[in-house]
mmCIF file as gemmi writes it, N, C-alpha and C atoms, coordinates in Angstrom:
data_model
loop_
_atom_site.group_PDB
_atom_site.id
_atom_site.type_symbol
_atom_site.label_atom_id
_atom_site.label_alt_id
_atom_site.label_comp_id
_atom_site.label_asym_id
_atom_site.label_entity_id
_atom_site.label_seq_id
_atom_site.pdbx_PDB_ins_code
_atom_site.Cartn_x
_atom_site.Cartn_y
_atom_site.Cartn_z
_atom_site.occupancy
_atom_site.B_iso_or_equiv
_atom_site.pdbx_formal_charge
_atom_site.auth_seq_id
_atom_site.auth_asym_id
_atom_site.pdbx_PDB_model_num
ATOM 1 N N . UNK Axp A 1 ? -17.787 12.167 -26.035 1 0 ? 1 A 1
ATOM 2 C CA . UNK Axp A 1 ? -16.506 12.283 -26.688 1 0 ? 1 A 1
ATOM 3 C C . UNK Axp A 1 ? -16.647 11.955 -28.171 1 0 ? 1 A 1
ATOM 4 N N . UNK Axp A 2 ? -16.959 10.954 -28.425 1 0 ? 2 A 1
ATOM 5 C CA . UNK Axp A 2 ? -17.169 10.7 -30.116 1 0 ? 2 A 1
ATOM 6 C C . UNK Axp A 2 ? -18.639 9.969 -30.169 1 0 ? 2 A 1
ATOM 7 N N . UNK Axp A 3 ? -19.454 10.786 -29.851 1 0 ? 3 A 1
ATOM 8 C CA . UNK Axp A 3 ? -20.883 10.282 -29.799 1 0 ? 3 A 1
ATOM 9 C C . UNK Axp A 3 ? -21.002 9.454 -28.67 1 0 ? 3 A 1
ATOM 10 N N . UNK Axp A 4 ? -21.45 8.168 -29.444 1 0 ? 4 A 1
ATOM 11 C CA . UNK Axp A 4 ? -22.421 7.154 -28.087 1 0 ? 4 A 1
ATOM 12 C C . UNK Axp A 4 ? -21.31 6.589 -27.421 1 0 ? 4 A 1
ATOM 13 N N . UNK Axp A 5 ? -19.903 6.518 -27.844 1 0 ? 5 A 1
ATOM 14 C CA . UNK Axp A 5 ? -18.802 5.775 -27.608 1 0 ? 5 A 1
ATOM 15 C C . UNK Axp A 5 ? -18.143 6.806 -26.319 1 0 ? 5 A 1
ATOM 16 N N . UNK Axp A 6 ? -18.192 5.85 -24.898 1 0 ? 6 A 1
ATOM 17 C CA . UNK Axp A 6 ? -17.696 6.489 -23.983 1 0 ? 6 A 1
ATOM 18 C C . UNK Axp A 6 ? -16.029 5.745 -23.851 1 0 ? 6 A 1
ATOM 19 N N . UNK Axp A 7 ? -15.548 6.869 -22.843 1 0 ? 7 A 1
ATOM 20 C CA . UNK Axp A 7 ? -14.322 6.662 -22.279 1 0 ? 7 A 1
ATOM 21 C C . UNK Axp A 7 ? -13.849 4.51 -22.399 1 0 ? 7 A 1
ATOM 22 N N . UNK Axp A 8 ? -14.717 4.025 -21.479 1 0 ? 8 A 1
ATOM 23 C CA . UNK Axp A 8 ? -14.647 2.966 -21.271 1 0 ? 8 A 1
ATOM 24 C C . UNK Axp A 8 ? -14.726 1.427 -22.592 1 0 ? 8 A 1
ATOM 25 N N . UNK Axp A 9 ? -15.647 2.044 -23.896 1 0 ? 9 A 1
ATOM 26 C CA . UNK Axp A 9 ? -15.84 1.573 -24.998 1 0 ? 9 A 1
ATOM 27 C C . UNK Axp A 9 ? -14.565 1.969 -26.187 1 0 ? 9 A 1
ATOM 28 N N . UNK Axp A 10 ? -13.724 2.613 -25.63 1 0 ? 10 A 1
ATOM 29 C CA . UNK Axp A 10 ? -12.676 3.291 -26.921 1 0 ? 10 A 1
ATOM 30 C C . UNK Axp A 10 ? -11.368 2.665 -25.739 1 0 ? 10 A 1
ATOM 31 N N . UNK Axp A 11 ? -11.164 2.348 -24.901 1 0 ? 11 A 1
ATOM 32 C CA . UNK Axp A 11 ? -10.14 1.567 -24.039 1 0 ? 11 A 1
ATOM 33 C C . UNK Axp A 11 ? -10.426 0.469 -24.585 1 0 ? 11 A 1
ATOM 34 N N . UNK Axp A 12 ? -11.745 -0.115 -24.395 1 0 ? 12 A 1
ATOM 35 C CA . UNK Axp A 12 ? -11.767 -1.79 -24.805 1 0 ? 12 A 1
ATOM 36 C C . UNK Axp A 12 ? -10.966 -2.008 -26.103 1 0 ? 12 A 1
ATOM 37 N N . UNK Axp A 13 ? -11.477 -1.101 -27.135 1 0 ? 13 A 1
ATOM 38 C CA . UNK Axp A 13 ? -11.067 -0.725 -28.544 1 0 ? 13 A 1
ATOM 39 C C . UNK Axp A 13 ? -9.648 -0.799 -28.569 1 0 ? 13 A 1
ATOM 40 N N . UNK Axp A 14 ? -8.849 -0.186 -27.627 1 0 ? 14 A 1
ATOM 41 C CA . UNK Axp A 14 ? -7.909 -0.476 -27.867 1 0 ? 14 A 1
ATOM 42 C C . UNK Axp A 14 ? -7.111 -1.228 -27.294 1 0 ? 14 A 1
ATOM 43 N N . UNK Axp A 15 ? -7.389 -2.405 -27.096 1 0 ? 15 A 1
ATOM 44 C CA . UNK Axp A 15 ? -6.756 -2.83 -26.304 1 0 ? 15 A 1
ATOM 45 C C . UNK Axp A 15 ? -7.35 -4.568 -27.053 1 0 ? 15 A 1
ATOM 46 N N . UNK Axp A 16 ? -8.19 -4.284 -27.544 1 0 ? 16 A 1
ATOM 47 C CA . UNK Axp A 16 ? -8.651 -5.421 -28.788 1 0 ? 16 A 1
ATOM 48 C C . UNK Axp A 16 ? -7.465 -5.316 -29.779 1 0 ? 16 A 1
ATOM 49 N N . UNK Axp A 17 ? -7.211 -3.949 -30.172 1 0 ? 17 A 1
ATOM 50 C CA . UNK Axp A 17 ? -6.297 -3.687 -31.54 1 0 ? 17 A 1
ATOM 51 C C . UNK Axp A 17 ? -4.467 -4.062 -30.737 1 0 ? 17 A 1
ATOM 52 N N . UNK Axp A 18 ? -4.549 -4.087 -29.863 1 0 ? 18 A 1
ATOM 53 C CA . UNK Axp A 18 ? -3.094 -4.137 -28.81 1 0 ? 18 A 1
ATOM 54 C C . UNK Axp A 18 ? -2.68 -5.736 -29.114 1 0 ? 18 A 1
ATOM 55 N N . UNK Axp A 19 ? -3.862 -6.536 -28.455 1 0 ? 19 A 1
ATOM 56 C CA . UNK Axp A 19 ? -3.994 -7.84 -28.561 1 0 ? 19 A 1
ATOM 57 C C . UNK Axp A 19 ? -3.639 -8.108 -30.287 1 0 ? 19 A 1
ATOM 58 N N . UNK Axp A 20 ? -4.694 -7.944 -31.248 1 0 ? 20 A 1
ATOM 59 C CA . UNK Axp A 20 ? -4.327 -8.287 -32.802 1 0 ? 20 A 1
ATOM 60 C C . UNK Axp A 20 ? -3.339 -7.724 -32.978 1 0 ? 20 A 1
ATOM 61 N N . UNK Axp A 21 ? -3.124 -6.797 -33.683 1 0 ? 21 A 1
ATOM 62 C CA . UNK Axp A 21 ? -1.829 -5.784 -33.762 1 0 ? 21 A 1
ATOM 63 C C . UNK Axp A 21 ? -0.236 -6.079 -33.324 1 0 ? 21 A 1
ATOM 64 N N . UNK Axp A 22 ? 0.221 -6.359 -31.714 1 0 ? 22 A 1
ATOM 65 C CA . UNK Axp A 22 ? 0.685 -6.5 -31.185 1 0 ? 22 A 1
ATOM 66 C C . UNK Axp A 22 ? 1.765 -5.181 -30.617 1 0 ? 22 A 1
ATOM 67 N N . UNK Axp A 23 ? 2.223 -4.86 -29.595 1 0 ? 23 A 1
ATOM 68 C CA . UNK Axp A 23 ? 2.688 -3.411 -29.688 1 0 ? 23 A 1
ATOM 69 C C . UNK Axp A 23 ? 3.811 -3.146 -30.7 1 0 ? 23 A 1
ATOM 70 N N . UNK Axp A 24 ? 4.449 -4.008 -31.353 1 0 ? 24 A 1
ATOM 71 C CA . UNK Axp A 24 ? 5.351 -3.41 -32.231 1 0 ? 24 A 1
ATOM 72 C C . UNK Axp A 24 ? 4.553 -3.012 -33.588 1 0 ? 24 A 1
ATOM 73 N N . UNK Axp A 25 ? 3.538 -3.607 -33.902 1 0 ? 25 A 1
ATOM 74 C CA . UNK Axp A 25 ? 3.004 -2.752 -35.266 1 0 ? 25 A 1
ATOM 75 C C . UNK Axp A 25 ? 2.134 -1.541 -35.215 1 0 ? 25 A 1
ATOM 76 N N . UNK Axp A 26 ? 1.803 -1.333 -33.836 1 0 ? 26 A 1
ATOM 77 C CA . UNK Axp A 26 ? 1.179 -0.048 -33.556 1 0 ? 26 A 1
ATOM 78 C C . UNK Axp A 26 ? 1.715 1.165 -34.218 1 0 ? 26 A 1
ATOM 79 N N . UNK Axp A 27 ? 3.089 1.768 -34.103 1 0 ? 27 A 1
ATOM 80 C CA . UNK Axp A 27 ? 3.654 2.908 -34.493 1 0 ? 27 A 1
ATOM 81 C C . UNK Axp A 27 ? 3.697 2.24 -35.814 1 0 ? 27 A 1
ATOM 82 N N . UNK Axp A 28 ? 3.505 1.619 -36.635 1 0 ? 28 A 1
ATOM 83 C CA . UNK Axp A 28 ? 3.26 1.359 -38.063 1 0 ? 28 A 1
ATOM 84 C C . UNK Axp A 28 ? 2.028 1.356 -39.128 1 0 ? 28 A 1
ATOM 85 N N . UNK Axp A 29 ? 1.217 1.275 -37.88 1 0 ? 29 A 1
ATOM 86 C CA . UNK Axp A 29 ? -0.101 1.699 -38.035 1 0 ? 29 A 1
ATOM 87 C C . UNK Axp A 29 ? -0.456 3.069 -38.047 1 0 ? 29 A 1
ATOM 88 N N . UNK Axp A 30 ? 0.12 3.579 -36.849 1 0 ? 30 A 1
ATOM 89 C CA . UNK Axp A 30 ? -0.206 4.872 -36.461 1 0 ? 30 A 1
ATOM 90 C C . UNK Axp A 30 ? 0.379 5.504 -37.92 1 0 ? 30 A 1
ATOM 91 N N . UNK Axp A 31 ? 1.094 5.61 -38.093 1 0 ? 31 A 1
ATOM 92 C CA . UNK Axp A 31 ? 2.097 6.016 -39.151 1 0 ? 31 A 1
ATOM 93 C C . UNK Axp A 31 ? 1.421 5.848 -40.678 1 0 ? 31 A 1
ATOM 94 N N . UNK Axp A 32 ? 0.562 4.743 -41.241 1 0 ? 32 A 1
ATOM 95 C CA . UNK Axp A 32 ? 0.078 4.694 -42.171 1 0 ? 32 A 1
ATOM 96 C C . UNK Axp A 32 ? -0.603 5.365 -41.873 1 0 ? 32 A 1
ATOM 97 N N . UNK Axp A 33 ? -1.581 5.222 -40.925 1 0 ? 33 A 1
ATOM 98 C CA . UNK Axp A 33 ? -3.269 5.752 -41.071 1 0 ? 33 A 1
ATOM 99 C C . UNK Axp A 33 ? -2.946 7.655 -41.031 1 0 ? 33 A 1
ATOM 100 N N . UNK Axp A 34 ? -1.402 8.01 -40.378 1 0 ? 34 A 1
ATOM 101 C CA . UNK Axp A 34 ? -0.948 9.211 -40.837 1 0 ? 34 A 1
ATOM 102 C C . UNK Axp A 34 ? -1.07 9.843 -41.79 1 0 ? 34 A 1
ATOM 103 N N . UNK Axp A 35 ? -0.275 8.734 -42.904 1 0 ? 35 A 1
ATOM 104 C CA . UNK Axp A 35 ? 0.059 9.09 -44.314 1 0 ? 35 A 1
ATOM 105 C C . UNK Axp A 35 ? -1.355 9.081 -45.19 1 0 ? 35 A 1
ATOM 106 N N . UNK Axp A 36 ? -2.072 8.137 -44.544 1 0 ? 36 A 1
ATOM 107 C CA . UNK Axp A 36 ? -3.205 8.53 -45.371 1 0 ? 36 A 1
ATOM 108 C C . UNK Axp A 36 ? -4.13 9.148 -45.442 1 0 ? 36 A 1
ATOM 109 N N . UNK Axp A 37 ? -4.479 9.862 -44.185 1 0 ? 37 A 1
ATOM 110 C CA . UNK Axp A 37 ? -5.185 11.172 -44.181 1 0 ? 37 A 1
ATOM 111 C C . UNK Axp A 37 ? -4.349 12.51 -44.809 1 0 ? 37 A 1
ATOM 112 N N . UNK Axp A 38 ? -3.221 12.309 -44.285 1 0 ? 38 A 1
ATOM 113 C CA . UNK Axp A 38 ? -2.506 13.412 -44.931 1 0 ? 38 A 1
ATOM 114 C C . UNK Axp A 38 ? -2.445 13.126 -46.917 1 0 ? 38 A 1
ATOM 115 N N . UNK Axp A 39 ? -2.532 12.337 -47.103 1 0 ? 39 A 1
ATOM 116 C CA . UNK Axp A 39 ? -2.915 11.861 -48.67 1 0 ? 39 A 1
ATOM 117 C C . UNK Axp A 39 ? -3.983 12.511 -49.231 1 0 ? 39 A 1
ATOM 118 N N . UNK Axp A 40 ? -5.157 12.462 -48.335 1 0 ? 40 A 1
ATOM 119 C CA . UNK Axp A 40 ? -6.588 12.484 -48.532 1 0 ? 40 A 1
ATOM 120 C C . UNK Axp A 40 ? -6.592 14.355 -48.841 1 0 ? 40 A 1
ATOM 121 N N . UNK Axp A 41 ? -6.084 14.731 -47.602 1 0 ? 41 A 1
ATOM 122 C CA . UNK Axp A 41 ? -6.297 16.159 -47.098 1 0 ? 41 A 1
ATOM 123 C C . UNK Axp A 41 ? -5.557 16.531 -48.834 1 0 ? 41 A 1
ATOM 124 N N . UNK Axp A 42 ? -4.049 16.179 -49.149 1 0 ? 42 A 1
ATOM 125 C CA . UNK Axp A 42 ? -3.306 16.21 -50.047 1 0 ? 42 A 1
ATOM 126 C C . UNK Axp A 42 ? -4.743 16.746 -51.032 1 0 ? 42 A 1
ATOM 127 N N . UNK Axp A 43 ? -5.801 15.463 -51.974 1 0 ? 43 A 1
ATOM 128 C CA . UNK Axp A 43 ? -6.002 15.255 -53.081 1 0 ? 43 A 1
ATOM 129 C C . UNK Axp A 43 ? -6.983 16.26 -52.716 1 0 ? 43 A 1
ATOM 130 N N . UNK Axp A 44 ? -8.14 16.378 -51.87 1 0 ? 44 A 1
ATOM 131 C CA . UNK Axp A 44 ? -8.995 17.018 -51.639 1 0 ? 44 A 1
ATOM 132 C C . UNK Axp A 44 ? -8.742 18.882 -51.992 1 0 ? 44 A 1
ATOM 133 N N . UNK Axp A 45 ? -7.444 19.201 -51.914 1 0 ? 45 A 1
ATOM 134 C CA . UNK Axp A 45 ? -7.066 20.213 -51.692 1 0 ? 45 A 1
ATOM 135 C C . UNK Axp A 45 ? -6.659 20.318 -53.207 1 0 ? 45 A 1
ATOM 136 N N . UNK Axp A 46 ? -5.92 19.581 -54.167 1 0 ? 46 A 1
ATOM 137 C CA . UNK Axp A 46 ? -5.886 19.556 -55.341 1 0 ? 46 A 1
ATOM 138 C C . UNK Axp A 46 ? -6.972 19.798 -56.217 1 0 ? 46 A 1
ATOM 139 N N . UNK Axp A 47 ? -7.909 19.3 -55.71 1 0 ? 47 A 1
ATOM 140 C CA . UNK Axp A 47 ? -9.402 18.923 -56.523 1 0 ? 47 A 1
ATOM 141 C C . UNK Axp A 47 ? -9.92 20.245 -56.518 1 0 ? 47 A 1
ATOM 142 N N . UNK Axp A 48 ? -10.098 20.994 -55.676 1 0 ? 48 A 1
ATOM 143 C CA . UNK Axp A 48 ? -10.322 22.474 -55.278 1 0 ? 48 A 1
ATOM 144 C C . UNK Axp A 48 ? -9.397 23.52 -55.914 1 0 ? 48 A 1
ATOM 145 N N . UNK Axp A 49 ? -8.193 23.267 -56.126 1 0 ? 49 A 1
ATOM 146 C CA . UNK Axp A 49 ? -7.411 23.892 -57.133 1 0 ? 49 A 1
ATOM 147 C C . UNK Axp A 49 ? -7.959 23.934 -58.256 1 0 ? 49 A 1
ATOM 148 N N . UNK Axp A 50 ? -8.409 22.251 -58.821 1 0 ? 50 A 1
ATOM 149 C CA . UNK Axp A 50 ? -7.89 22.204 -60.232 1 0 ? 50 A 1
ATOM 150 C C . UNK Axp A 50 ? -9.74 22.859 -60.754 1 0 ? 50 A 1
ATOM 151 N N . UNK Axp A 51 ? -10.654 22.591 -59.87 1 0 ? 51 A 1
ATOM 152 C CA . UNK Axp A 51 ? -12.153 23.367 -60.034 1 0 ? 51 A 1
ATOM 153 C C . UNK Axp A 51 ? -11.908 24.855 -59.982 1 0 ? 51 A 1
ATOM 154 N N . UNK Axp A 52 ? -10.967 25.139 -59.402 1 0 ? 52 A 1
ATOM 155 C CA . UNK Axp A 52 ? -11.183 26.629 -59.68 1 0 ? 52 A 1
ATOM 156 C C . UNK Axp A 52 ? -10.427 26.74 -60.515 1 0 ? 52 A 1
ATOM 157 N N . UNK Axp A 53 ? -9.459 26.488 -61.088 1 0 ? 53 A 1
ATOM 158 C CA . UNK Axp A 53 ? -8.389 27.053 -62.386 1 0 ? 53 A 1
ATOM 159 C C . UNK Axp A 53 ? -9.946 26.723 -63.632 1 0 ? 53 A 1
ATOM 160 N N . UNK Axp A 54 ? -10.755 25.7 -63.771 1 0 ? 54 A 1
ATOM 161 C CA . UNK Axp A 54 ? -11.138 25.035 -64.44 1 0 ? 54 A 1
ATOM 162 C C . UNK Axp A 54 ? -12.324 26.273 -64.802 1 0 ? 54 A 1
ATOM 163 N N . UNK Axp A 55 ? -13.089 26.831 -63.485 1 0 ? 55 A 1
ATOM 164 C CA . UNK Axp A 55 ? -14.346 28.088 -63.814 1 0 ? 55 A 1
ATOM 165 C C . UNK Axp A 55 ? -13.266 29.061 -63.945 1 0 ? 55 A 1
ATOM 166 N N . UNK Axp A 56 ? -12.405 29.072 -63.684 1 0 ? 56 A 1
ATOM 167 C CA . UNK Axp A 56 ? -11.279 30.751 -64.092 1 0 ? 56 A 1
ATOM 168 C C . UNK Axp A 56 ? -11.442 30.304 -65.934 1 0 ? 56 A 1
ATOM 169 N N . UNK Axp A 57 ? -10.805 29.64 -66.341 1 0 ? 57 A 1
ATOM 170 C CA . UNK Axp A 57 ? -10.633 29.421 -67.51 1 0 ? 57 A 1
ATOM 171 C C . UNK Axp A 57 ? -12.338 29.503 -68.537 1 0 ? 57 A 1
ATOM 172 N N . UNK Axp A 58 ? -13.504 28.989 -68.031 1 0 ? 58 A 1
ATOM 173 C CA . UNK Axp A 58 ? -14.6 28.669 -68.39 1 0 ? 58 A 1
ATOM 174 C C . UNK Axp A 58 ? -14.678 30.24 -68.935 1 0 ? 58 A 1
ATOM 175 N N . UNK Axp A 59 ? -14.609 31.334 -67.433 1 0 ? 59 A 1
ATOM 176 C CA . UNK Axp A 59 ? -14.861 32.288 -67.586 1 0 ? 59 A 1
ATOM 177 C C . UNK Axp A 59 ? -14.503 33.379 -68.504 1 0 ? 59 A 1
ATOM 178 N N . UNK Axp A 60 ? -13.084 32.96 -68.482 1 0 ? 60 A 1
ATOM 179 C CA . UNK Axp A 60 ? -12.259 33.339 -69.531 1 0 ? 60 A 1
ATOM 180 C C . UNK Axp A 60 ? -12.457 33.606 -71.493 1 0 ? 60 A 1
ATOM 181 N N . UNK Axp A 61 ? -13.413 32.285 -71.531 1 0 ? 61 A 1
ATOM 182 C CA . UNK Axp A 61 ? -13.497 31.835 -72.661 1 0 ? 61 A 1
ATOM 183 C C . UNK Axp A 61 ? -14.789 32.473 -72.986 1 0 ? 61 A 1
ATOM 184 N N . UNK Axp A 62 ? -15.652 32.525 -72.049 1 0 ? 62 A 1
ATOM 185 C CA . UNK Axp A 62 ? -17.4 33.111 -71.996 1 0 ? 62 A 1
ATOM 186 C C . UNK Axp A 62 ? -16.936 34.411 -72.52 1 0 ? 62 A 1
ATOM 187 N N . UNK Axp A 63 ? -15.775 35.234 -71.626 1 0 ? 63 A 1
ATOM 188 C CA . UNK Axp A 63 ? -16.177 36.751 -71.767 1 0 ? 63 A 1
ATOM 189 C C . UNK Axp A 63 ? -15.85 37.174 -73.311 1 0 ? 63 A 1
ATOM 190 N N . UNK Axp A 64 ? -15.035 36.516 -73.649 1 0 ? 64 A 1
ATOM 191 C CA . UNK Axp A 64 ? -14.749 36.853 -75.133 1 0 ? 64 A 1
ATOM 192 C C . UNK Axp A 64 ? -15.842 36.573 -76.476 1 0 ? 64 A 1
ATOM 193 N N . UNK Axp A 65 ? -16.178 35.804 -76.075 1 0 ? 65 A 1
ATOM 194 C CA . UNK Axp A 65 ? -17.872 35.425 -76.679 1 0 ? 65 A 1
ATOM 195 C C . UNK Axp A 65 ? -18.688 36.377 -76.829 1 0 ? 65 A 1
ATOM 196 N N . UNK Axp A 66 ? -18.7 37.258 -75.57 1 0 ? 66 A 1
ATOM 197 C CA . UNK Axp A 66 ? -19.758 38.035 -74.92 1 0 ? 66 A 1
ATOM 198 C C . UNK Axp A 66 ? -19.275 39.432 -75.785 1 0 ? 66 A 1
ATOM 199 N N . UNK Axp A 67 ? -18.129 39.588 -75.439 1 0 ? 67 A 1
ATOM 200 C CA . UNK Axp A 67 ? -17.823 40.869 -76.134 1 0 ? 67 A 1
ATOM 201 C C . UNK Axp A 67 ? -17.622 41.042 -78.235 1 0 ? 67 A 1
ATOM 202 N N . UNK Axp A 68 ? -17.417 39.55 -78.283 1 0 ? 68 A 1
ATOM 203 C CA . UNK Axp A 68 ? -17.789 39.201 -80.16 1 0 ? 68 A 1
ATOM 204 C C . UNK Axp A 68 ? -18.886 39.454 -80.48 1 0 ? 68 A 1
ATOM 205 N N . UNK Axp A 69 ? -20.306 39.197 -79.549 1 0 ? 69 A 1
ATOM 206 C CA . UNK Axp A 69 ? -21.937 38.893 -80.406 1 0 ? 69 A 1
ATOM 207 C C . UNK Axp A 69 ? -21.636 40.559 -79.752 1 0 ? 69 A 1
ATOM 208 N N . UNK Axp A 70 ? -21.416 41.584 -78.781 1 0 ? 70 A 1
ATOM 209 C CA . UNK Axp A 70 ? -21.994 42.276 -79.128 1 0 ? 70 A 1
ATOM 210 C C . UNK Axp A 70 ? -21.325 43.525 -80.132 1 0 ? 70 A 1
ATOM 211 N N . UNK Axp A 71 ? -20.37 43.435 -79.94 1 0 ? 71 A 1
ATOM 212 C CA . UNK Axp A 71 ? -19.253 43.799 -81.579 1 0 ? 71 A 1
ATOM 213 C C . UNK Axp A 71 ? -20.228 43.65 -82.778 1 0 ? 71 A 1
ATOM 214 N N . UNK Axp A 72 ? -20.945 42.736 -83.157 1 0 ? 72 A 1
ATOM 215 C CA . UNK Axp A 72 ? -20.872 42.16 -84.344 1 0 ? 72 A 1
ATOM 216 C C . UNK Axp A 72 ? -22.393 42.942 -83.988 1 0 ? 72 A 1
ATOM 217 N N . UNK Axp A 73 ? -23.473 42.81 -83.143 1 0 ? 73 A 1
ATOM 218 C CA . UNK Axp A 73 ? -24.316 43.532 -83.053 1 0 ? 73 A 1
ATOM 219 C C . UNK Axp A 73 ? -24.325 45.003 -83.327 1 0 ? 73 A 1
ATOM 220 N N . UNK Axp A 74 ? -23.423 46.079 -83.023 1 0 ? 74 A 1
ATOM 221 C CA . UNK Axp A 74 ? -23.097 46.938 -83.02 1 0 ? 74 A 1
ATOM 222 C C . UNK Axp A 74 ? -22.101 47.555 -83.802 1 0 ? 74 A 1
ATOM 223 N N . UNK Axp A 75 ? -21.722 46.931 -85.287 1 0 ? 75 A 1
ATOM 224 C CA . UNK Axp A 75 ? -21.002 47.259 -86.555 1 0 ? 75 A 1
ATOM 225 C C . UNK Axp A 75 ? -22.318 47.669 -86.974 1 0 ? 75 A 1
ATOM 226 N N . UNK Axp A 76 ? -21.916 48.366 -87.919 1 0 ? 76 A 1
ATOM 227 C CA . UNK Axp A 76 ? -22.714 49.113 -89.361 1 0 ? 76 A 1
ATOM 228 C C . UNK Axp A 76 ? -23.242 47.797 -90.277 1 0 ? 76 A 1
ATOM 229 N N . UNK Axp A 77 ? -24.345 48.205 -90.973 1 0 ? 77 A 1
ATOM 230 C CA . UNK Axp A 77 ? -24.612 47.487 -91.845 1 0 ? 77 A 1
ATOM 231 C C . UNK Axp A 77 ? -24.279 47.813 -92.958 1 0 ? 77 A 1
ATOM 232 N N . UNK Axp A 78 ? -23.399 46.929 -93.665 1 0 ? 78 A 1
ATOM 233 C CA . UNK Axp A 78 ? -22.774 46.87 -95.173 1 0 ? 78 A 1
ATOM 234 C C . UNK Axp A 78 ? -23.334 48.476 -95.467 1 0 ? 78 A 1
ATOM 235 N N . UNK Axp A 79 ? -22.331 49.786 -95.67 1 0 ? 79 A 1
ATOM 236 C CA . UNK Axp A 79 ? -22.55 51.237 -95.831 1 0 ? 79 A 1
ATOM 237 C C . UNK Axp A 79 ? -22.321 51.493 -97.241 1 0 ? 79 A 1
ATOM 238 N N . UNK Axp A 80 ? -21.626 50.467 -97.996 1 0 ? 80 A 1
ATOM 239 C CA . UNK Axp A 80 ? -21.798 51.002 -99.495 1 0 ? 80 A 1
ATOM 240 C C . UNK Axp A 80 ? -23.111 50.84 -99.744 1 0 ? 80 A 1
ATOM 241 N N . UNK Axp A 81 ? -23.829 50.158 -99.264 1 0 ? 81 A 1
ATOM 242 C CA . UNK Axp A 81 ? -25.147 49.61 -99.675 1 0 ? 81 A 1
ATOM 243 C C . UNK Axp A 81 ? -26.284 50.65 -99.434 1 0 ? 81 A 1
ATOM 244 N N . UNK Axp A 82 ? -26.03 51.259 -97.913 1 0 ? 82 A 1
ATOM 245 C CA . UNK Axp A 82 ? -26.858 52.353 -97.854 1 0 ? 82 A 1
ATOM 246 C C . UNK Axp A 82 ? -26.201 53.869 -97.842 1 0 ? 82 A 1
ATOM 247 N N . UNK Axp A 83 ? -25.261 53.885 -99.018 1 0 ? 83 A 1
ATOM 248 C CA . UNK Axp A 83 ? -24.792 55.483 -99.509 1 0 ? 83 A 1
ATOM 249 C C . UNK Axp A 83 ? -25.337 55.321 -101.034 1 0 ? 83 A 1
ATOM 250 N N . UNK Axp A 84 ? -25.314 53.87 -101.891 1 0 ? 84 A 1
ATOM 251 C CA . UNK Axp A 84 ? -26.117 53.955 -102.912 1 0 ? 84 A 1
ATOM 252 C C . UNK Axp A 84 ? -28.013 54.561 -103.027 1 0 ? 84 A 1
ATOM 253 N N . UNK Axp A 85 ? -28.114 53.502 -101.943 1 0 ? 85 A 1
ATOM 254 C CA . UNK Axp A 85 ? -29.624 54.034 -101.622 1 0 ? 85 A 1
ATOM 255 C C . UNK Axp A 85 ? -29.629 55.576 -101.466 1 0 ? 85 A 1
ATOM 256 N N . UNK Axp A 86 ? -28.831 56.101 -100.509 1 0 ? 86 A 1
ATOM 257 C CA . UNK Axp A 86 ? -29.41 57.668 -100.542 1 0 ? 86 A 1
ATOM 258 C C . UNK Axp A 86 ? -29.188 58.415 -101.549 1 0 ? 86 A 1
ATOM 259 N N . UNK Axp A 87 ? -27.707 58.212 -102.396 1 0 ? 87 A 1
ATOM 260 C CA . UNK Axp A 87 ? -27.926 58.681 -104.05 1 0 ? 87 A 1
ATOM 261 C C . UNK Axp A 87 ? -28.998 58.308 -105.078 1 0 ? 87 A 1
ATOM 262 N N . UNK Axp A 88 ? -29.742 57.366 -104.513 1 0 ? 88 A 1
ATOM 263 C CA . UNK Axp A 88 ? -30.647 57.14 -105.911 1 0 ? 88 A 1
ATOM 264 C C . UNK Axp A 88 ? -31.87 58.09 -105.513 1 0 ? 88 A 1
């Protein structure tokens, strides 16, 4: 069931936490340890948002880069310069 922990070892378990606990803080327990996975699941799921908005944007910024060097590769070189040359 949950590894080495049988049927008989997860009763003891609870019934240790019955004893400390007492049955009225159980559903208060249950109830936090709720909220805080659902917290967890919450941030985990944020974090994954905010990484992908984060390479959307990266990408964003690269492609425009990409398309400047080769613009600037692919202009003319200064043409008054070489229409003098071919008149002389």
């Amino acid at each position: 069931m949950f590894g080495s922990l049988g049927f008989t070892e997860l009763i003891l378990i609870l019934v240790i936490v019955l004893i400390i606990f007492g049955a009225g803080k159980l559903p208060q327990l249950g109830e936090g340890l709720g909220k805080a996975i659902k917290g967890f699941k919450k941030s985990v799921h944020e974090a994954d948002q905010i990484e992908a908005e984060a390479q959307a944007a990266q990408q964003q910024a690269a492609a425009p880069q990409a398309i400047t060097a080769a613009q600037v590769q692919a202009a003319p070189v200064d043409q008054p310069a070489a229409q003098q040359a071919t008149r002389a």
